[in-house]
BATOR-857496 format. One record per residue (C-alpha): x, y, z; residue in three letters. Coordinates in steps of 0.5 Angstrom, whole numbers, padded with zeros to 4 digits, always signed. Layout:
BEGIN
XYZALA...
This chain:
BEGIN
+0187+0262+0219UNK+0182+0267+0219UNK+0176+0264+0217UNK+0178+0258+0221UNK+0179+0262+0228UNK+0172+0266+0226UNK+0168+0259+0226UNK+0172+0257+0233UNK+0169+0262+0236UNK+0163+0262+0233UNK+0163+0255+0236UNK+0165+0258+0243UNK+0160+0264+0242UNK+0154+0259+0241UNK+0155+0254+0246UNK+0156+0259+0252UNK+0150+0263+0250UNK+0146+0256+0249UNK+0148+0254+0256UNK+0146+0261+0259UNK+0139+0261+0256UNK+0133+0262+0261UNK+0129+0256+0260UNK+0133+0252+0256UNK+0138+0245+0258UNK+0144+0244+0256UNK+0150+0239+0259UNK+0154+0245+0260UNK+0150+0249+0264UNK+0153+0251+0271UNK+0147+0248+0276UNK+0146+0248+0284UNK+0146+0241+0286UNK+0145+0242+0294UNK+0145+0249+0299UNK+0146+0249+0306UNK+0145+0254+0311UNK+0146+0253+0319UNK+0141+0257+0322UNK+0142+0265+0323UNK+0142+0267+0330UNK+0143+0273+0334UNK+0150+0276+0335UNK+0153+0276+0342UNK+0145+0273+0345UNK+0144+0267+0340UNK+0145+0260+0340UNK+0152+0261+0336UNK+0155+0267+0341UNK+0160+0262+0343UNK+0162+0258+0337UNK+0167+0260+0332UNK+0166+0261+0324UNK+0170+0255+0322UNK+0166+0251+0327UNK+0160+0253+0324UNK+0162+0253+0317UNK+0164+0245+0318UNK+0158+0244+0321UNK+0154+0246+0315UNK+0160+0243+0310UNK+0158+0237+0314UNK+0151+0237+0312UNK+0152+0238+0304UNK+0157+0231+0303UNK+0152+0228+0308UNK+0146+0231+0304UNK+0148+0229+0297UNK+0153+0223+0299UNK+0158+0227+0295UNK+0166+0224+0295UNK+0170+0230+0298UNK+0175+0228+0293UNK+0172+0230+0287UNK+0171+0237+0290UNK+0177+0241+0286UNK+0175+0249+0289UNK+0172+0252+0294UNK+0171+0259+0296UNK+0168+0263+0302UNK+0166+0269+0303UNK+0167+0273+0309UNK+0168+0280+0312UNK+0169+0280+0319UNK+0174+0274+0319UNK+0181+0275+0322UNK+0186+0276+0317UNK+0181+0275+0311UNK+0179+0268+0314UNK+0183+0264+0309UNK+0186+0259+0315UNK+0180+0258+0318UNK+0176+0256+0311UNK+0181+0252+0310UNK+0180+0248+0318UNK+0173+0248+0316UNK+0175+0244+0310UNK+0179+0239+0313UNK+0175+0238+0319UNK+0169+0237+0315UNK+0173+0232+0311UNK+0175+0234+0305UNK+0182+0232+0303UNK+0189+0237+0302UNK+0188+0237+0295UNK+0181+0241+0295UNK+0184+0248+0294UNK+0181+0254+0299UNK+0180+0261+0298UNK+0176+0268+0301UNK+0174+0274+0299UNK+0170+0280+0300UNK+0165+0284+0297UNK+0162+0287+0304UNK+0156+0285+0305UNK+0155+0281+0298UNK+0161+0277+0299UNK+0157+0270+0300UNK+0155+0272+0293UNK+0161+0273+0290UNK+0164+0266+0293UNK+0159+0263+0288UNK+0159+0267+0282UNK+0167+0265+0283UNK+0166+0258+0283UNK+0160+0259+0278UNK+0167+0261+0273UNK+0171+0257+0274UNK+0166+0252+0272UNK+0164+0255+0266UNK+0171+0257+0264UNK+0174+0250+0264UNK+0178+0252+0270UNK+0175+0246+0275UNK+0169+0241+0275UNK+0167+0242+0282UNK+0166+0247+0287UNK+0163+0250+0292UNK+0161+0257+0293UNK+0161+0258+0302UNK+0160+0265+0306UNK+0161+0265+0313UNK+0161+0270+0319UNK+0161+0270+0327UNK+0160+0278+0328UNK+0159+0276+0336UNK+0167+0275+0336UNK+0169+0280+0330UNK+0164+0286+0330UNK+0166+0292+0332UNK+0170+0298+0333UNK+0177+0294+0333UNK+0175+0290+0327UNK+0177+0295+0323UNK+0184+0296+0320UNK+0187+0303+0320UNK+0185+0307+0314UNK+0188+0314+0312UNK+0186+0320+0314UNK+0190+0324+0309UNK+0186+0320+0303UNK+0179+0321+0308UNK+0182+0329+0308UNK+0182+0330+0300UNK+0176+0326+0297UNK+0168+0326+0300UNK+0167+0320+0298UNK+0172+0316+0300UNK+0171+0319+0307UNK+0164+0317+0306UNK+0166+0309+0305UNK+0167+0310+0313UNK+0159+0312+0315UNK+0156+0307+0320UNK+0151+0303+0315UNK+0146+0305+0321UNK+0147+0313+0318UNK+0148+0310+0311UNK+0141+0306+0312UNK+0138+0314+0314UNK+0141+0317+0309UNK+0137+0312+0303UNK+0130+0313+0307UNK+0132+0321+0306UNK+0134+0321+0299UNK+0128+0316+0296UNK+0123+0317+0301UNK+0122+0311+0305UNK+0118+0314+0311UNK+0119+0310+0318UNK+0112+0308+0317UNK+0113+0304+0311UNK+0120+0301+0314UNK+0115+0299+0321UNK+0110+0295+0316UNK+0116+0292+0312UNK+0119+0289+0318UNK+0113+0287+0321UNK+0110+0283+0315UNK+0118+0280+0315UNK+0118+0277+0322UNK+0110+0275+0321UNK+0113+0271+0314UNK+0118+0269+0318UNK+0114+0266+0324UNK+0109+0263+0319UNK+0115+0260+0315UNK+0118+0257+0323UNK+0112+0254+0325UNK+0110+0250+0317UNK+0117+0247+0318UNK+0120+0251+0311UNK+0126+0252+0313UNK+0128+0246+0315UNK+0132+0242+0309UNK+0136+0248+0308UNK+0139+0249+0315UNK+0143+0245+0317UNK+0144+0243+0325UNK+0149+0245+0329UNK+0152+0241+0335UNK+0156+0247+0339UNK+0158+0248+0347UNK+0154+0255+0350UNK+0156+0258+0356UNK+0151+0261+0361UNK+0151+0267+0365UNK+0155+0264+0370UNK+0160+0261+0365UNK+0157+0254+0365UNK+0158+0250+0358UNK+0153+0246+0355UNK+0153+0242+0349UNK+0147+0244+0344UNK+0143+0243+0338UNK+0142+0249+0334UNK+0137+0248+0328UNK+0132+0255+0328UNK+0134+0262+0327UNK+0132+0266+0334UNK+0131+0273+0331UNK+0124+0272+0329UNK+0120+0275+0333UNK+0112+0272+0334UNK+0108+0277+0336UNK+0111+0284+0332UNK+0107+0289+0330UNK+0108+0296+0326UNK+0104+0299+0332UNK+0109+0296+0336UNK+0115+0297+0333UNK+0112+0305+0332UNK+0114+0304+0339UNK+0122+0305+0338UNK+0125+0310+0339UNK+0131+0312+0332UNK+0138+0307+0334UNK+0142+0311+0330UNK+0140+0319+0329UNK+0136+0323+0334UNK+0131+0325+0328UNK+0132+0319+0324UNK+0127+0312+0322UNK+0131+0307+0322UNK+0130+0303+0330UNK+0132+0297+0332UNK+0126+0294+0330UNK+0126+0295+0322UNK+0133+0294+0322UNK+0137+0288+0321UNK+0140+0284+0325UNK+0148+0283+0327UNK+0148+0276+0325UNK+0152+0269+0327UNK+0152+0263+0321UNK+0155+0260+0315UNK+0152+0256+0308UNK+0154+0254+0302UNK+0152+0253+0295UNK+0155+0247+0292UNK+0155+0247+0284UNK+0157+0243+0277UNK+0155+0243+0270UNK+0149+0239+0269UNK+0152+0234+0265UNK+0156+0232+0271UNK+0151+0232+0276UNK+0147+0228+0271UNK+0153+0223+0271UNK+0153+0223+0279UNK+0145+0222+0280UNK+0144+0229+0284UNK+0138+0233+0283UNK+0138+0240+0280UNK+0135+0245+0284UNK+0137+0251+0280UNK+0142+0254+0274UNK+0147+0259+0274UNK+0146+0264+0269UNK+0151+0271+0269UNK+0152+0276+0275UNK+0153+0283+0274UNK+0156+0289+0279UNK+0155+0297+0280UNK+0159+0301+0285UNK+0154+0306+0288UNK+0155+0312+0293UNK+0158+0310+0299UNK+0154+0314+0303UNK+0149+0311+0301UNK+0151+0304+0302UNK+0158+0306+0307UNK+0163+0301+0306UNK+0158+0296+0301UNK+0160+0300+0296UNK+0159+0295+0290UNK+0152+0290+0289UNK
């Protein structure tokens, strides 16, 4: 019996080592067969500040069956990552599934790993395919933080545990704090971060206007609103964050947004974001059966916490 469950095992053991080999193709790898996103625009002044997350992510779930001519029906699981979304977002994933047309039998669910939580979506789905657990499934992320950031987005903590440990108070600090505290700790000087986020927006800009990002996002009919209140209906298919003209020397220009004496500016920091995508996976004898294209394979992940004064509520990457 002990012998026999040995050689189980080491059946168990070499088929999951083959499929997760780099460089080596195997029936059971877990592959990405198409990966969607709506554009990225800026929170409360972009071209989504109007537009629910759900309405986005149906836009995008849309375009990937469109994309991959894919039967929503085979489609088993599908999990979103989120952090701002109300009441964990479940209730409106699960609207952007429906509207996009997948069935009632399509199971649902969120997750949230701060701001690695789309991440997390698709290693979860990633799992459950190479366990067995299902054969198809979608890894997704969405998030309107012109309709869910902000000071009342945050549920009530403990002042009791914040009192006793450091670092538990620590996962409060604002990710602009913790943004200074990591140019402090290794040594990134404000020069250094200027030159980055120029050479990022002239990447970007070039990225734009050779057409690169165009197969990976996917426009979005939406309604939005002027100044005066009047709606108009709209295509979003280009992030507008981008700036074209930007320069370290301009950026030198900024004043700190977070400490008197700090280095992170509204210029070298990241924006607050509207947008959704979605990351559709199968194992590769599938997707050869159903004649998709195989734009990548899932090998493993991994997680570390790290301090949160480092990191403030995004505690594990």
């Amino acid at each position: 019996m002990a012998s026999r469950l040995q050689q189980v095992s080491g059946h168990l053991t070499a088929a999951n080592t083959s499929s997760n080999k780099i460089g080596v193709k195997s029936p059971e790898d877990v592959v990405i067969v198409s990966a969607l996103r709506s554009a990225i625009t800026r929170a409360r002044k972009g071209g989504f500040k109007d537009t629910l997350p759900e309405e986005m992510l149906s836009g995008v779930f849309k375009g990937l069956i469109e994309q991959t001519k894919i039967d929503p029906a085979l489609v088993n699981d599908i999990t979103v990552g989120t952090v701002l979304a109300q009441g964990g977002g479940a209730t409106n994933a699960r609207m952007a599934a429906l509207h996009a047309g997948f069935p009632e039998s399509t199971a649902i669910s969120t997750v949230n790993r701060q701001c690695s939580s789309g991440l997390q979506a698709v290693v979860q789905i990633a799992t459950a395919i190479q366990t067995g657990l299902i054969e198809v499934g979608i890894g997704a992320g969405f998030e309107s933080m012109s309709k869910n950031y902000g000071q009342a987005a945050g549920a009530p903590t403990s002042k009791k545990i914040v009192d006793q440990c450091q670092s538990a108070a620590d996962c409060l600090i604002p990710m602009g704090l913790t943004s200074e505290n990591v140019a402090a700790d290794f040594k990134v000087s404000r020069a250094k971060q200027d030159e980055f986020a120029a050479s990022s927006h002239t990447k970007a800009v070039e990225a734009q206007k050779n057409g690169w990002f165009k197969e990976e996002i996917v426009p979005v009919k939406t309604t939005i609103q002027d100044k005066d209140g009047n709606e108009s209906t709209v295509v979003i298919e280009q992030d507008d964050g981008v700036r074209p003209g930007t320069t370290a020397e301009k950026l030198a220009k900024l004043r700190p947004a977070f400490a008197e004496s700090g280095s992170t500016t509204a210029g070298n920091a990241s924006q607050v974001s509207d947008g959704a995508a979605a990351v559709l996976l199968m194992k590769r004898k599938t997707a050869e059966k159903l004649g998709l294209p195989i734009i990548g394979k899932y090998i493993t992940s991994a997680v570390v916490g790290v301090p949160p004064r480092i990191m403030g509520r995004c505690g594990s990457l």
